[in-house]
PAKOLDO-559220 format. One record per residue: residue number from 1; residue in one letter; x, y, z of N, C-alpha, C in turn. Coordinates in steps of 0.2 Angstrom, whole numbers, plus 5000, padded with zeros to 4 digits. Example, Ala and Ser with C-alpha at 12.3 -4.5 7.8 and 13.67 -1.06 7.14 Angstrom:
% residues 2
[rec 1, a, [5066, 4972, 5039], [5062, 4978, 5039], [5066, 4984, 5039]],
[rec 2, s, [5064, 4989, 5035], [5068, 4995, 5036], [5064, 5000, 5039]],
END
This chain:
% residues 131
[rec 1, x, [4929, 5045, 4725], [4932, 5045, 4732], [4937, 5040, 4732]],
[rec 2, x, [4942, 5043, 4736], [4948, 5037, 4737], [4948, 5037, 4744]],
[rec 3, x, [4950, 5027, 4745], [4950, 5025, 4749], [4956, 5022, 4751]],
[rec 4, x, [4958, 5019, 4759], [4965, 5019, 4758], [4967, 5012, 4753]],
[rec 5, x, [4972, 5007, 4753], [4974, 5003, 4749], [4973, 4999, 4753]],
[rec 6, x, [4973, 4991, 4752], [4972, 4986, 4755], [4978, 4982, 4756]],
[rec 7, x, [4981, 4981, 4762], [4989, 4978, 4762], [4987, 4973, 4757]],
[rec 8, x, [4981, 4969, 4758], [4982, 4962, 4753], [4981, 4963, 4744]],
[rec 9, x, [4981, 4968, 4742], [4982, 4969, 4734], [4987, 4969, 4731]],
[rec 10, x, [4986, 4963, 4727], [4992, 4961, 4724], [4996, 4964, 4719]],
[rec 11, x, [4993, 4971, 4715], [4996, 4978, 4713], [4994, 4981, 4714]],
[rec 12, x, [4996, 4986, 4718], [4993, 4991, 4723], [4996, 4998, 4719]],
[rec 13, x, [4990, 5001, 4716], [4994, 5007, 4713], [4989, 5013, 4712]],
[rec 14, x, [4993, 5021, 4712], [4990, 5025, 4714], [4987, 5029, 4705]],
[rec 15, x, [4986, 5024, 4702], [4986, 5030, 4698], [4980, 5032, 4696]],
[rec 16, x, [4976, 5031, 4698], [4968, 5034, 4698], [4969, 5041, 4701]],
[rec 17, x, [4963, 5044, 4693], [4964, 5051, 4697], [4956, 5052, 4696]],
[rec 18, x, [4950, 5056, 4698], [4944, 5060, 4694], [4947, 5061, 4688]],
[rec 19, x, [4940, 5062, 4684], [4941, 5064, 4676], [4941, 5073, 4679]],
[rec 20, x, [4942, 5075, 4683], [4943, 5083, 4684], [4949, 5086, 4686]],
[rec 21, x, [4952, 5092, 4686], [4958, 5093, 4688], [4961, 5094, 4693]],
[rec 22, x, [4957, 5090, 4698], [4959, 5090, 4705], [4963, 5085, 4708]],
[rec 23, x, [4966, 5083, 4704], [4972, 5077, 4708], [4978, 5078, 4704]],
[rec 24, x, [4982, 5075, 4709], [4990, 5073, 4704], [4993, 5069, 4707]],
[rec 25, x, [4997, 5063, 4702], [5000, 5057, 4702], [5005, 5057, 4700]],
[rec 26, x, [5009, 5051, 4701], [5016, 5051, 4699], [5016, 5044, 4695]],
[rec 27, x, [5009, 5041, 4695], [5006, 5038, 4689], [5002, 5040, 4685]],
[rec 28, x, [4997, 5043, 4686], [4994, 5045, 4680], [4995, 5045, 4674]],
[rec 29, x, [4992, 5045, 4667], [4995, 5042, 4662], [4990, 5049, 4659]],
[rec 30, x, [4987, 5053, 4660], [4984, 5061, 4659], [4989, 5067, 4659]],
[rec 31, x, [4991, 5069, 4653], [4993, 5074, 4656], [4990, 5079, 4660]],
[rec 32, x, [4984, 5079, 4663], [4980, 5082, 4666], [4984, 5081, 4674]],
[rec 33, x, [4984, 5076, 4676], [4983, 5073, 4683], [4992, 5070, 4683]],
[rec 34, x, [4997, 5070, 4676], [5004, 5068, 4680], [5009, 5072, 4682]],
[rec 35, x, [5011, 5069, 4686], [5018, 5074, 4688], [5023, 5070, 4688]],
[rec 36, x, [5031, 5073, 4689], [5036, 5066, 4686], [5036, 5061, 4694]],
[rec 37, x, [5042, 5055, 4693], [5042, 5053, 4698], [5044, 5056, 4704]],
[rec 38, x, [5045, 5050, 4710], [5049, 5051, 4715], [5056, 5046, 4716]],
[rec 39, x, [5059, 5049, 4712], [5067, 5042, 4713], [5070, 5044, 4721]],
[rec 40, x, [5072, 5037, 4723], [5074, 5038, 4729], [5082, 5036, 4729]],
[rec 41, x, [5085, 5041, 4734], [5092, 5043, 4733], [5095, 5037, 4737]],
[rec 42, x, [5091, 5035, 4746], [5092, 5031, 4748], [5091, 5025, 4747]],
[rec 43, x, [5092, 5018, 4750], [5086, 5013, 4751], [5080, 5014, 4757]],
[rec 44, x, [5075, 5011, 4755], [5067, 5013, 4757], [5069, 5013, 4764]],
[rec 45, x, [5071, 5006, 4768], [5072, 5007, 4776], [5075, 5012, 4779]],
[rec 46, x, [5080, 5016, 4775], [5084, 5022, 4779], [5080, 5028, 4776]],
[rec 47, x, [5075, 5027, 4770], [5072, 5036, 4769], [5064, 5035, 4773]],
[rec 48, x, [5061, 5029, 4774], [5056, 5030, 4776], [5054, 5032, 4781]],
[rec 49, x, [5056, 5031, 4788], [5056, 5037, 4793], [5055, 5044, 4791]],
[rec 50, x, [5061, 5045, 4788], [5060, 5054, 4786], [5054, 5056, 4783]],
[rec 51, x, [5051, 5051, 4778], [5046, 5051, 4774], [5041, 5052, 4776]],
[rec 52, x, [5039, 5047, 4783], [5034, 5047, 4785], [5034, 5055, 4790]],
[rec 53, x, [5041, 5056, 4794], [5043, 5062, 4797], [5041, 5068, 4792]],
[rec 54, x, [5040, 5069, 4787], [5041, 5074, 4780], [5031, 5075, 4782]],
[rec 55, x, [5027, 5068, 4780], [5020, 5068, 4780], [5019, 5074, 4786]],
[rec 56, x, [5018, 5070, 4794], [5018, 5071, 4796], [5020, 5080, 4799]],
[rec 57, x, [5027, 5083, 4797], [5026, 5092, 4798], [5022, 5093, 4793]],
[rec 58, x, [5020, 5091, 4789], [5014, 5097, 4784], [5011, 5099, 4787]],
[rec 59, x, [5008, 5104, 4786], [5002, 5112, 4789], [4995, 5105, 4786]],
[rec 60, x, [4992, 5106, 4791], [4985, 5103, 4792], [4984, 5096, 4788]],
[rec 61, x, [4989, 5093, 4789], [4990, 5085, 4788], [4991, 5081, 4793]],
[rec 62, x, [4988, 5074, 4792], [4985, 5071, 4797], [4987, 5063, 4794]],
[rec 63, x, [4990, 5058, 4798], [4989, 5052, 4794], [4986, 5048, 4796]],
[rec 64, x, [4982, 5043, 4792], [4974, 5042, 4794], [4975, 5035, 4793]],
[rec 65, x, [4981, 5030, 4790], [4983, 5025, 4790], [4988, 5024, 4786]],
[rec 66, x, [4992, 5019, 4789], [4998, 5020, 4787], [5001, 5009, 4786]],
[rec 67, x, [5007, 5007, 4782], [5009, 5001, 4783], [5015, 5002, 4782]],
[rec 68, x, [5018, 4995, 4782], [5025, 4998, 4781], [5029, 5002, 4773]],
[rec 69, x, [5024, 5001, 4769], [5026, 5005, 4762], [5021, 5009, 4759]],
[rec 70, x, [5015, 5010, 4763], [5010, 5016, 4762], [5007, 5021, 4766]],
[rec 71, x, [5007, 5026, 4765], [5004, 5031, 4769], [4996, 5035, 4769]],
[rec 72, x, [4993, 5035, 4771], [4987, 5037, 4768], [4986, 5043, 4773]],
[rec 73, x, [4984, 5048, 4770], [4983, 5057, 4775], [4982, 5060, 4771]],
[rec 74, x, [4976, 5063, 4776], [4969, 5070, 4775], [4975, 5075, 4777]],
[rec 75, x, [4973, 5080, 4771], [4977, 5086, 4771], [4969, 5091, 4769]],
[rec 76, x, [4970, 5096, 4776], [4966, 5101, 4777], [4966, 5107, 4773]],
[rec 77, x, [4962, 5111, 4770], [4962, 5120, 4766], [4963, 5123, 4772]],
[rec 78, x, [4967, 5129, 4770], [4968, 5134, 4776], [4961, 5137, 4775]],
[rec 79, x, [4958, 5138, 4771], [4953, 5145, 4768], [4947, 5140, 4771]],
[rec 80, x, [4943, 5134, 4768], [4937, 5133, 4766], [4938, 5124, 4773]],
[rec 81, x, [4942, 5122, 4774], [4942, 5118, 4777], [4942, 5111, 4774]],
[rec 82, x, [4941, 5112, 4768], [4941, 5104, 4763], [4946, 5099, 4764]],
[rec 83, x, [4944, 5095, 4762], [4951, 5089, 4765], [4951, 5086, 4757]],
[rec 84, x, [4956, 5084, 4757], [4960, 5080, 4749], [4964, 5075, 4753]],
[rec 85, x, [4965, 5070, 4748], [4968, 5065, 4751], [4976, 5064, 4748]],
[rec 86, x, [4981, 5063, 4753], [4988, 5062, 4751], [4990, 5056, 4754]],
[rec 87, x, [4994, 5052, 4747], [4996, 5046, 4748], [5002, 5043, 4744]],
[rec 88, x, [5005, 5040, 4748], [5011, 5037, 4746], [5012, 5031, 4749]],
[rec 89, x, [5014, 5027, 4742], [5015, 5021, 4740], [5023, 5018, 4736]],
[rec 90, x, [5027, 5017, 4743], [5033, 5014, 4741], [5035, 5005, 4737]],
[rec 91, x, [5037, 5007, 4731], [5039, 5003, 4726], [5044, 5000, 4727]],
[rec 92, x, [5048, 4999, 4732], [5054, 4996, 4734], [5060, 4994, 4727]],
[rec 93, x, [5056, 4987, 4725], [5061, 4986, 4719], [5062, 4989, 4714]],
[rec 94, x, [5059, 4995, 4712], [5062, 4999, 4709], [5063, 5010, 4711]],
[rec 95, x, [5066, 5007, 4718], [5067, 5014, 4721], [5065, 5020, 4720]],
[rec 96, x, [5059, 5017, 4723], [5055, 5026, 4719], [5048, 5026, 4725]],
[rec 97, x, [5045, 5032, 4726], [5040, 5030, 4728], [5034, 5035, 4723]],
[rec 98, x, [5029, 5032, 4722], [5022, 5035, 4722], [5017, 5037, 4727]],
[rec 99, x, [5016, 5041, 4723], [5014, 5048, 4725], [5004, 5052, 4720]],
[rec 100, x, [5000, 5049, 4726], [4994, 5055, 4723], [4992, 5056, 4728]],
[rec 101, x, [4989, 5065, 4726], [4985, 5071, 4729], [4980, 5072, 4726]],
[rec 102, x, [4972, 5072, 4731], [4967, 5069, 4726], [4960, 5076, 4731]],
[rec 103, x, [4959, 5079, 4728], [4952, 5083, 4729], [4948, 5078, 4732]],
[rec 104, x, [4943, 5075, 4736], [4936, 5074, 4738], [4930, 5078, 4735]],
[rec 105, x, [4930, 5082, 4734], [4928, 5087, 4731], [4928, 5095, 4726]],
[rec 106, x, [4924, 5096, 4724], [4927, 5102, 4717], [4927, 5100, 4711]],
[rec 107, x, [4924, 5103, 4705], [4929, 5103, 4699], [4935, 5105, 4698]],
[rec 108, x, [4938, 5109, 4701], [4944, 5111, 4702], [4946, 5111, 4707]],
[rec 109, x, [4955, 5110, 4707], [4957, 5113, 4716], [4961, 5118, 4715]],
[rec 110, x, [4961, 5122, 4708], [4965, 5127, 4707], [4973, 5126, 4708]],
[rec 111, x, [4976, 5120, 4706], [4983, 5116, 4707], [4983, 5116, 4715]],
[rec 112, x, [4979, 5116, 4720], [4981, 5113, 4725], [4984, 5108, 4728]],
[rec 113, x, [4982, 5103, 4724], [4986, 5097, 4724], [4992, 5095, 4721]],
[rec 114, x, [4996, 5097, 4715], [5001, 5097, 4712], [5005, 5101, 4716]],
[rec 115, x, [5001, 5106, 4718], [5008, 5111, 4724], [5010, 5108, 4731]],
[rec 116, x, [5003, 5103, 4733], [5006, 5100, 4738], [5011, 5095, 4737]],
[rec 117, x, [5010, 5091, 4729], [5015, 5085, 4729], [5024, 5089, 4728]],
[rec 118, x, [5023, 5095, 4725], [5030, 5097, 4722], [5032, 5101, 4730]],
[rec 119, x, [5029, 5104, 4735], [5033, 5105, 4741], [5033, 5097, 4744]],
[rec 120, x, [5030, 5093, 4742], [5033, 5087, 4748], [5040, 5084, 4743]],
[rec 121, x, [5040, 5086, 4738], [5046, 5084, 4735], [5053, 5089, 4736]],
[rec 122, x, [5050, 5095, 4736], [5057, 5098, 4738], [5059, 5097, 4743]],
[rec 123, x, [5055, 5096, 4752], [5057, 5093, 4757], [5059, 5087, 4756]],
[rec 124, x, [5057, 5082, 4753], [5061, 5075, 4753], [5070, 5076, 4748]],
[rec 125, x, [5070, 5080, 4745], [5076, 5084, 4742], [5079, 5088, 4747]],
[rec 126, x, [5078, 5091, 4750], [5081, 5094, 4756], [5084, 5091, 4760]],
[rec 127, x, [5080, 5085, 4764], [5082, 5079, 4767], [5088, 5075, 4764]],
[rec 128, x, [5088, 5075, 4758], [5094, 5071, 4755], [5090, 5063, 4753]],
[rec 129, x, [5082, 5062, 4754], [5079, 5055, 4750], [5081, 5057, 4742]],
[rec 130, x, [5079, 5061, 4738], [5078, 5061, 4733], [5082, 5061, 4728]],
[rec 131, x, [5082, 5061, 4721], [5088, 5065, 4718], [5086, 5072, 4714]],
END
């Protein structure tokens, strides 16, 4: 199960996935569970808005807590109503953000969640954060 992050952690990092195929990270060190980065085009004060703007239109997402450089949001199934977790974690000094989408449940999510991270990247491409 993941839980949000603690502002007070002194490396706060997303790259924990299940030993199963139902996450994906822009840490992970699996080929099972990586996906590439997130380089940002902007600096983090003028993209995050958007970013958190971006979170928030997704189809049955919700942001469940939030700081100033992380986001934590339940993303709903259209089908079965399961919830997986979507979070992002901006790296400032080195202008990128991380990024993991994590099953709660299932041995699989059938790339549920790598589809969800690769539509939140072509939105933040869209918008002009990304490169």
């Amino acid at each position: 199960m993941v839980s949000p992050l603690k502002e007070l952690e002194l490396n706060p990092s997303l790259k924990w996935c299940p030993p199963l195929p139902n996450c994906a990270s822009t840490e992970a060190i699996s080929f099972l569970h990586s996906v590439p980065p997130f380089k940002l085009k902007k600096p983090l004060a003028e993209a995050w808005p958007i970013i958190r703007k971006t979170v928030i239109e997704m189809s049955r997402t919700s942001i469940e807590s939030e700081s100033n450089r992380y986001i934590y949001a339940k993303s709903y199934s259209a089908v079965f109503g399961f919830f997986d977790y979507f979070e992002i974690l901006a790296i400032p000094e080195e202008n990128r953000l991380s990024i993991r989408s994590s099953s709660l449940l299932g041995i699989t999510d059938f790339s549920v969640n790598n589809a969800r991270v690769e539509k939140f990247r072509e939105q933040l491409k869209k918008r002009g954060i990304l490169h």
